[in-house]
N, C-alpha and C positions, 0 to 999 in steps of 0.2 A: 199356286205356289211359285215362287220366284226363281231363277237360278243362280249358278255362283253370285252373290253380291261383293262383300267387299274382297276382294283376295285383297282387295282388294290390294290399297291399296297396294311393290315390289321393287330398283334396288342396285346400290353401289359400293364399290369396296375396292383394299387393296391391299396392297403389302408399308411396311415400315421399311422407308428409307432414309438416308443422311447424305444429302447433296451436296458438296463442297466444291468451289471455284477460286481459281486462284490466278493470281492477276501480276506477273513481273513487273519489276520496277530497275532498270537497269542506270546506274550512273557509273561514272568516271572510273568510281575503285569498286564497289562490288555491287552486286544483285541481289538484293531482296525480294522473298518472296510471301505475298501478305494472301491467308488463309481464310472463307469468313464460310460459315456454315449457316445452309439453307433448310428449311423445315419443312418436309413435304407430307400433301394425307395420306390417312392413315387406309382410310377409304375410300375411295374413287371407282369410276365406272372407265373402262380405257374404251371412247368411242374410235372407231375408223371409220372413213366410208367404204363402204361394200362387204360391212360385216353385215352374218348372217344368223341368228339367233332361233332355233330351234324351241316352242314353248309349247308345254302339255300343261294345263290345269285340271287338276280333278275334286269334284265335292260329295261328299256326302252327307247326308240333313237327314236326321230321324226327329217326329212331331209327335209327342203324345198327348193330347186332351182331356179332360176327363172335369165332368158338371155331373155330380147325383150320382146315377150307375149309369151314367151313358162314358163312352171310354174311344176315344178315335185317336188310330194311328198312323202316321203318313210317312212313307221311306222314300227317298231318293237319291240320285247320284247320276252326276253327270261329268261327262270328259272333252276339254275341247282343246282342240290341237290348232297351233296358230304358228306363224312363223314373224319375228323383226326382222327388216332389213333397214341398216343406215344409210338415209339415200346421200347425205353430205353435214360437214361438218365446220361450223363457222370458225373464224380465227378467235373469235370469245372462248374455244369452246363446247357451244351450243349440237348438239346431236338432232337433224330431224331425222326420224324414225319412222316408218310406213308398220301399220300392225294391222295383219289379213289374218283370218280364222279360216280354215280349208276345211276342218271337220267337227261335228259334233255329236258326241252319242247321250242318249239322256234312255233312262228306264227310273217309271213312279209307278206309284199302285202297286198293289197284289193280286193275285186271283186274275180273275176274269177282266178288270177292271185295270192291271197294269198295262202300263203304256212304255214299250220300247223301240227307239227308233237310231237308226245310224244313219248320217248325212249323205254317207257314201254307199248306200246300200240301195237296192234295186225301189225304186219309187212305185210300179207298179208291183209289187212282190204279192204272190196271192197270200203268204202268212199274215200279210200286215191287216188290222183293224184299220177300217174310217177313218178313226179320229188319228190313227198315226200315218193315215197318208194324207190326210190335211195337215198334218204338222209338218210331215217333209215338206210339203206344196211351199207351206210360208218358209220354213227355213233357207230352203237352197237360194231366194234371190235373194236373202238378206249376207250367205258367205260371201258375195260379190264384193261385197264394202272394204273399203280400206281407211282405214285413219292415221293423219298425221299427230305424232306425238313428239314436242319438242321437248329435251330432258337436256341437264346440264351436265358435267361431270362429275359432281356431289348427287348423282341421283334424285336433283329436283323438277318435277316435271312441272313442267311450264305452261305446257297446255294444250290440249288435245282438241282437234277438227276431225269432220268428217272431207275425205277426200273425194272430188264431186267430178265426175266424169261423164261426159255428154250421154252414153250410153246407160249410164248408171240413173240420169235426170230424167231422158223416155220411158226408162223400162220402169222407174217407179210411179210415172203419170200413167202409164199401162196396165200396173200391177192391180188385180182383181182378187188376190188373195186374202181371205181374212186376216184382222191382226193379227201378229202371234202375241198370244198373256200369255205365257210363258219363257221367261230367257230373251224375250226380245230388247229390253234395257241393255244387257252386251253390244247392242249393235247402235249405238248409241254413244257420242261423246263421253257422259258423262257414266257410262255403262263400261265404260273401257275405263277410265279413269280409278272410277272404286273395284275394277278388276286386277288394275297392278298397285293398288292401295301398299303393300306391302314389300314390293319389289323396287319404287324409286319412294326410298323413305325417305330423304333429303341429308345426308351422311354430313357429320360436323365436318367442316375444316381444318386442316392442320395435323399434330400429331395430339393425341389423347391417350391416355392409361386405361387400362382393361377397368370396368363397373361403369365409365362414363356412360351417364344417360341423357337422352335427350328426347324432347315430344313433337308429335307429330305436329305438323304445321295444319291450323286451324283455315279452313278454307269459309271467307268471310260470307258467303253465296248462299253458304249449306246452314240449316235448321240445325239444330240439336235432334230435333222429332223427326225427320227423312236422315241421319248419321247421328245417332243416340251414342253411341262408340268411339273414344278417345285412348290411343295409343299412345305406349310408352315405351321408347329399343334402349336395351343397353348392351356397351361393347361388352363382351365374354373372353375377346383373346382369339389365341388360334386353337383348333383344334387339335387329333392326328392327324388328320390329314392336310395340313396346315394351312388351311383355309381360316377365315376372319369368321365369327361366329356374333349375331348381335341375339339378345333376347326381344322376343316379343310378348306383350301385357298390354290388357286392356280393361276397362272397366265402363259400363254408361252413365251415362252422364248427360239426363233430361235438361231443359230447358227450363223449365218449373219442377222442381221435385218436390214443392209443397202441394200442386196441385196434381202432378202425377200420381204422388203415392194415395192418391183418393181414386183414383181409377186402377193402377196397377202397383202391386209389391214384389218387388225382384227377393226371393227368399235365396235365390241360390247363384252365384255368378264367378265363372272360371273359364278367363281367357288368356290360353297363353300361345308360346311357339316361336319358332327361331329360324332368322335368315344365314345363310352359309353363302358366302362368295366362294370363288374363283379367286387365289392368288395368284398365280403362272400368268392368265389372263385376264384379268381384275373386272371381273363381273359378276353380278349376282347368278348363280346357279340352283339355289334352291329355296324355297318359302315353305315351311310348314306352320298350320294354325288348325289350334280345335278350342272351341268354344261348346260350353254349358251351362245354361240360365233356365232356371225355373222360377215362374213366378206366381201371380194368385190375382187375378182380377175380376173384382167383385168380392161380396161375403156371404156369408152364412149359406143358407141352398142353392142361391144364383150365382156361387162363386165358383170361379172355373179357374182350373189350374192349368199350367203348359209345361212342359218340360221341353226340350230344343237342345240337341247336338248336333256340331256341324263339324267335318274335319275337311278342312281346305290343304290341297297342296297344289305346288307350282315349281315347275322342271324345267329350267332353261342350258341348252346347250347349245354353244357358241359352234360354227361350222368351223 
């Protein structure tokens, strides 16, 4: 099983302002003064250099199977604590961003068979199982990673690297540790990428009315069948707490649906959830999404069904 995939992707905002500049014009007998008014977003991200962003993501995934009278069920949930910092900021603009993950806790299975591990927990611990001290083994050289993510101030992310450090290039010619299959796509360009999927959604420009909607920018690279998932935000307003509120909707959205629906039938599909900025300091602060799809693949005796809920959040606080 996979870990967080899309929090993907998360996210810019702001308050509603009316900018007006005014410009003397003085002659002979009197002074006029000419007024012109400026329109600014409604949503923006306020980068600086040397801010520092606080991030917690957390998921939880429950799997139910069932073919005949066979019945499998898979629980999980994991937490991973990462911090932004903006290392500098172009005159465009432009924000690069360094994003490190310091911790991560993950617990799957039941019984006998669950797997719980903390990143920062004793590596040799006599409680721990095998399989979860090869899983620290692989995890701890991978929180060494950092990656540059360039994002603009409409929350468009531009594009994400891994940041390559001499020490970083030995230690992985070195590294004897199994791969990690689980969760190791986060540590991954493009594993970072569909992890703040929902946090830099690319915010319109300008000023806009509460319902405006707008859809996610289609990333030309990506399959429909590896990102089956096309979102949709709309502005909501402010809240109490008057923070900017966008909704989030989704729905899949195959590549072939005449030839999908011969291998699988979505019977059931509910995706929603809403991002809250930061008005004071115009940034996204919070991501929540839960998702519920059941579908039916295959017929008659050989057909198996899944049921799948996932409830994604994501907690950014600015230092």
């Amino acid at each position: 099983m996979m870990f967080p995939r899309s929090f993907a992707p998360i996210i810019m905002f702001a308050s509603c302002l009316v900018v007006g500049f005014f410009s003397a014009v003085n002659n002979v007998t009197a002074a006029e003064t000419a007024v012109t008014t400026k329109t600014v977003d409604v949503l923006f991200w306020s980068w600086n250099k040397g801010d520092v962003y606080d991030v917690q993501m957390q998921t939880k995934t429950s799997i139910q199977l069932k073919q005949g009278q066979q019945d499998l069920k898979y629980h999980s949930a994991t937490t991973i604590d990462g911090v932004l910092v903006v290392q500098s900021l172009s005159t465009q603009g432009i924000a690069e961003v360094h994003w490190t993950v310091h911790r991560i806790r993950v617990g799957n299975g039941a019984g006998k068979k669950r797997i719980s591990i903390d990143s920062n927990g004793q590596l040799a611990a006599a409680k721990l199982q095998p399989a979860e001290q090869s899983l620290l083994s692989s995890l701890r050289p991978l929180l060494a990673k950092t990656f540059v993510l360039r994002i603009d101030r409409q929350a468009m992310l531009l594009g994400v690297k891994e940041l390559q450090r001499q020490s970083a290039v030995l230690a992985d010619r070195n590294n004897t540790h199994p791969k990690l299959d689980v969760g190791e796509p986060l540590f991954t360009a493009s594993g970072v990428k569909a992890a703040f999927r929902h946090v830099f959604i690319s915010f319109p420009q300008g000023d806009f009315k509460s319902q405006t909607i707008w859809e996610e920018s289609e990333d030309p690279l990506s399959s429909p069948m590896n990102n089956p998932i096309r979102f949709r935000y709309q502005y909501r307003g402010l809240n109490a707490d008057r923070g900017h509120v966008v909704g989030i909707t989704g729905k899949y959205a195959f590549a072939d649906s005449g030839e999908q629906s011969k291998v699988l039938k979505i019977d059931h599909e509910q995706i929603s959830g809403r991002l809250v900025t930061d008005t004071r300091q115009n940034y996204v602060k919070r991501v929540d999404l839960e998702l519920l799809v059941k579908t039916t693949a295959g017929q008659g005796r050989d057909a198996i069904t899944t049921e799948q809920s996932d409830t994604q959040s994501i907690a950014i606080q600015k230092k």
